[in-house]
N, C-alpha and C positions, 0 to 999 in steps of 0.2 A: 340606185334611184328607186323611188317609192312606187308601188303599181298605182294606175288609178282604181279608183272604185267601180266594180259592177254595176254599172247599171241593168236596171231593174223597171219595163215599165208596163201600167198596168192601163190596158183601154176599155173605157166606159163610155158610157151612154145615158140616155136617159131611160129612169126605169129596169137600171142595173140592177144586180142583188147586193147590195152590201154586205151581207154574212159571207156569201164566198169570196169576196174580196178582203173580207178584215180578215180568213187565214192566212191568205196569199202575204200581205202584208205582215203580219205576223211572226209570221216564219224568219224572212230575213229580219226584220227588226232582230229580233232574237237572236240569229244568227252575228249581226252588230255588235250586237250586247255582249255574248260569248267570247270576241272573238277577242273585245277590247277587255276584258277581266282575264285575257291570257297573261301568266307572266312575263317578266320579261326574258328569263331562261326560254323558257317558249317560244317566245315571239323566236328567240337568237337563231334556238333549234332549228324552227320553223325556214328562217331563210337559208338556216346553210344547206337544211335540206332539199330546197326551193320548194317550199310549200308556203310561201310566205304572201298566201292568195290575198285578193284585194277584198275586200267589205261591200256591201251594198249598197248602192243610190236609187233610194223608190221614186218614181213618177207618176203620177197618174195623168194621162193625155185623154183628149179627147179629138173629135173632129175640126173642131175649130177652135178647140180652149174656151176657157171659163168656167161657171159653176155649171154641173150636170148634178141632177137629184138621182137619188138611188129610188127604190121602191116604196120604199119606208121615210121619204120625203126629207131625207138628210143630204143635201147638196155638200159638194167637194170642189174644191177647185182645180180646175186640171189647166192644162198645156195644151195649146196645138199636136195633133199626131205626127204633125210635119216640122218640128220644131229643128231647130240646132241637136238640140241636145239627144236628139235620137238617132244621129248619122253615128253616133258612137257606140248603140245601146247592145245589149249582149243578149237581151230576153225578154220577149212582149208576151204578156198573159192578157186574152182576151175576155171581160167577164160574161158570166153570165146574168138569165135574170129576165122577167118579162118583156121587159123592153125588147130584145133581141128580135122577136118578130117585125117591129117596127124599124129597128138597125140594120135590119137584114135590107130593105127599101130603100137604103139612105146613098143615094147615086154621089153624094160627093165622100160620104166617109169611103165608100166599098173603093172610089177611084183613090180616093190617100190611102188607105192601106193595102192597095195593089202596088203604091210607090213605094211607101218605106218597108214592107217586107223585104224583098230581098236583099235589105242591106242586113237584116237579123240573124242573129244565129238559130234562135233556138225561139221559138212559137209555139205560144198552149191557147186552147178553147178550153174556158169552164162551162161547164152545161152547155146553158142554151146558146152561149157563144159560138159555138160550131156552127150555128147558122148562119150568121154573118161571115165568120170562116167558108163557108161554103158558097155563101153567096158571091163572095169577090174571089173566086174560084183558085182559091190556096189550097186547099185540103189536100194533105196527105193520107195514104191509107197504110194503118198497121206500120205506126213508128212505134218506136222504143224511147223509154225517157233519156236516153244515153245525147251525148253531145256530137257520138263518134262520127268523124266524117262519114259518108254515105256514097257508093257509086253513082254515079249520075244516072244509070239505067236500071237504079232501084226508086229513082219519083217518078209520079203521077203523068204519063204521055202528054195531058194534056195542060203542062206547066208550060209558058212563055220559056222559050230559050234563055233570057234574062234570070226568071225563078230559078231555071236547072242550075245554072251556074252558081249559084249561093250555096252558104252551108242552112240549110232551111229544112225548120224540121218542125212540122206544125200536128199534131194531135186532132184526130176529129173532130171527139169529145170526152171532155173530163168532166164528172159529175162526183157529189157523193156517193152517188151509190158505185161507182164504179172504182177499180182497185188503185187508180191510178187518178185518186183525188185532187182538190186541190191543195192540200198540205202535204200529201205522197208529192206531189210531182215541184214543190218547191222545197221541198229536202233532198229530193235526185239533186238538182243544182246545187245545194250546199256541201251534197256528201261530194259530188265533183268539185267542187272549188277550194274542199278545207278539208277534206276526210272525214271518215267514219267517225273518228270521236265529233268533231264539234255538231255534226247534225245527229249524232245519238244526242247531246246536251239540248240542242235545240228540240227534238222529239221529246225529251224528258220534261219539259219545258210546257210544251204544247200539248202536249196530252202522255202525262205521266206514264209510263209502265208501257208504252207499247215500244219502244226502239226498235226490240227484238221481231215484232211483228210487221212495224213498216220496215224493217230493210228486207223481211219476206216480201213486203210487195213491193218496194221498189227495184228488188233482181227478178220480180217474174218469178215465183217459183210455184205460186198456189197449184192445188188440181183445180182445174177448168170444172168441172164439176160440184166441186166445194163453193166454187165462186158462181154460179148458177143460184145454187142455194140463196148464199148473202144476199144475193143479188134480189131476189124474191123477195126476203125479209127486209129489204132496205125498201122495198115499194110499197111492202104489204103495211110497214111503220107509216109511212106519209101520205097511203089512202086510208088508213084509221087511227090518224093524233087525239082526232077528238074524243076519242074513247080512251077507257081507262087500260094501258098496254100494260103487260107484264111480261119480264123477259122468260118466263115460261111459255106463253103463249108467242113470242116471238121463235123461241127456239122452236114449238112443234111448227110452226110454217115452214121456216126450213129444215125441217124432219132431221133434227142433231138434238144431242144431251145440250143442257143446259151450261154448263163448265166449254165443252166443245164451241158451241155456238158462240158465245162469249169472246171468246180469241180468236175465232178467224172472224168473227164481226169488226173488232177494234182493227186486225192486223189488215184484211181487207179494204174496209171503209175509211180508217186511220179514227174514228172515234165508236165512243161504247153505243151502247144501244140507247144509251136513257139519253149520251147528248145527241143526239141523231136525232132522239123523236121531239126533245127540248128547240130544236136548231128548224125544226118542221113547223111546231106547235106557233115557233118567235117570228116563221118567215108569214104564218098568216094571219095573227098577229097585227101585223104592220099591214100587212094588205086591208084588213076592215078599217084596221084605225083611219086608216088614208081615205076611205071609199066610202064610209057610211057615218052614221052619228048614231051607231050602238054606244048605250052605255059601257065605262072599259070594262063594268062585272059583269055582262052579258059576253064581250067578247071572250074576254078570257073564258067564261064555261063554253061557247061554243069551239072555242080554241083547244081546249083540255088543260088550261091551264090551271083551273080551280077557281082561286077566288084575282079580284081587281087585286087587291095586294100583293100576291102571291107571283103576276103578271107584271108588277111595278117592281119587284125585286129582281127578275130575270131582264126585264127593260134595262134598269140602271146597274148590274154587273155585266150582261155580253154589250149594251148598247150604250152607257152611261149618258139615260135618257129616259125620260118617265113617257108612258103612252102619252098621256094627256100631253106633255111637248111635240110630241110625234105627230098626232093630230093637228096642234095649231101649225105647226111646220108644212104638214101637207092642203091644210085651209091657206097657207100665207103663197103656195106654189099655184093653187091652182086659180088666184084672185091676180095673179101678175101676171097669166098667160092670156 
C-alpha cells in the first residue's frame, strides 16, 4: 500500500518574510520533483529496500486562514492552524519576518499553537519566529536537526505534561546567518526521509556546488570558532548592503583568506556571499517599496542595488514581480484595512 505524503506545513502571519519561506518551500518542491524523475528501477529498489519514503504536501496555515500579506505585500492564502489536515502533519516551520513582534501578541494564534503542537513531530522557528515560539511557551533549548526520539528528561521543565509526551522538537532559532538555516534545516528532513542522494540533487538544485558543505552543516561538524567568524561576516553583510561589498572585504571581517572564507560562508550559511548580500539588499527593497513613494531609482541606490533596472531584474527572477506591482499591491493592502 502506497505511503501517504509528508506533510509539510508552513505558519505565517502578517508581515512574514516571504524570502525565507520561498526556500522552505523550495526545497521540498524540488525534493517532489526529484523524487518523481526517479526511474522506475529506482523507485522498485527503493521499496524493496524500504526506502520507498513518501513526497511532500506544502500548506501554508495561518491563525484563522485566509489571505495573510508577507512583508513585501504579496498575500498567500492559507488554512486555519487548526484545520483537519494538520492532525496528520509531520512538520511545522514557523516563518519569520517583522511581523513576528506583533504575532508574538496575538492571544488566540499563541492558544492554537499551544493546541496543535503537540500533536507534531518535528517544529522549526525561522528567525524572527522564535518569538512567537517563545511566546506560546514551546521553546526548546539545544535540539538537533535529527527526528530522533528524545528522553523525556532531555525537554524544557517547564513544558505541560501533554508537550512532554510528544515527539516534539522545536529550534529556538533559525536564521540565515545561523548554520542551521532555513534550507539546512529543510534538507535535514529530506536527507531523513529519502537519503543522502536525493537531498545532495535537491542542494545541487538550490544552490549549485555546496552538497558537500551543507551536509557539513547539517551533521554539526564546523569548529565553533570558524562559525563565530561567519557569523560576524553574515551581520557585517546586512549592516552594510547599501555599500558597495566585496568578498575581500567580507573575508578580512572574518579575519580568513579569501578562497577559505568562500566555503565555510556557502557550507555554514547554505548560500555564497553575493546571494546573502543580494537576499539583504531584496528584503529592503520591499520594505521602502511598501512604506514610502521613493522613486524605485532612488530606492534601489539606497538599497545597493544600482540602478531601477538593475532592481527590476532581481524583482522579476527571485520574486517574478516588478517593484512598481509590489508597491501597488502594498497601496491596495493598506486602502482595505
Amino acid at each position: 500500500m502506497a505511503k501517504l505524503a509528508k506533510r509539510i506545513g508552513i505558519l505565517i502571519y502578517e508581515d512574514f518574510s516571504l524570502v525565507e519561506v520561498s526556500s522552505i518551500s523550495e526545497v521540498f518542491s524540488l525534493a517532489n520533483e526529484v523524487k518523481l524523475g526517479a526511474s522506475d528501477d529506482e523507485r522498485a529498489l527503493a521499496h524493496i529496500d524500504g526506502h520507498d519514503s513518501p513526497n511532500y504536501s506544502l500548506q501554508f496555515v495561518s491563525s484563522e486562514g485566509g489571505s495573510v500579506a508577507s512583508s513585501c505585500s504579496m498575500r498567500i492564502w492559507t488554512e486555519s492552524l487548526e484545520t483537519r489536515w494538520m492532525n496528520e502533519c509531520d512538520a511545522l516551520f514557523i516563518a519569520g519576518g517583522p511581523g513576528a513582534g506583533r504575532a508574538r501578541h496575538d492571544a488566540a494564534l499563541k492558544k492554537r499553537l499551544g493546541r496543535v503542537a503537540p500533536k507534531i513531530p518535528f517544529i522549526k522557528a525561522i528567525g524572527d519566529g522564535a518569538h512567537l515560539l517563545a511566546a506560546a511557551n514551546l521553546t526548546l533549548q539545544n535540539r538537533s536537526l535529527d527526528f530522533a526520539d528524545e528522553p523525556e528528561e532531555a525537554l524544557t521543565p517547564a513544558l505541560s505534561p501533554a508537550m512532554s509526551s510528544a515527539l516534539f522538537i522545536a529550534e529556538q532559532t533559525l536564521t540565515l546567518d545561523d548554520p542551521k538555516g532555513p534550507i539546512a534545516a529543510a534538507l535535514s528532513i529530506v536527507k531523513r526521509d529519502h537519503g543522502a542522494a536525493v537531498a545532495r540533487e535537491v542542494s545541487e538544485r538550490t544552490v549549485p556546488g555546496a552538497w558537500q558543505k551543507f551536509a557539513t552543516v547539517l551533521e554539526d561538524t564546523d569548529d565553533g570558532g570558524v562559525r563565530q567568524k561567519i557569523d560576524a561576516a553574515a551581520r557585517w553583510i546586512r549592516e552594510n548592503y547599501v555599500k558597495p561589498i566585496s568578498i575581500t572585504d567580507a573575508a578580512r571581517v572574518a579575519a580568513m583568506s579569501e578562497r577559505n572564507f568562500l566555503r565555510r560562508f556557502k557550507a555554514q550559511i547554505g548560500l555564497t556571499p553575493s546571494e546573502y548580500l543580494l537576499r539583504a539588499r531584496l528584503d529592503a527593497s520591499c520594505m521602502l517599496l511598501a512604506a514610502t513613494d521613493l522613486p524605485v531609482d532612488k530606492i534601489a541606490r539606497r538599497c545597493g542595488a544600482g540602478s531601477g533596472d538593475g532592481l527590476a531584474k532581481i524583482f522579476r527572477k527571485r520574486l517574478s514581480i516588478s517593484p512598481t506591482e509590489y508597491r501597488m499591491a502594498g497601496r491596495r493592502k493598506s486602502e482595505s484595512q
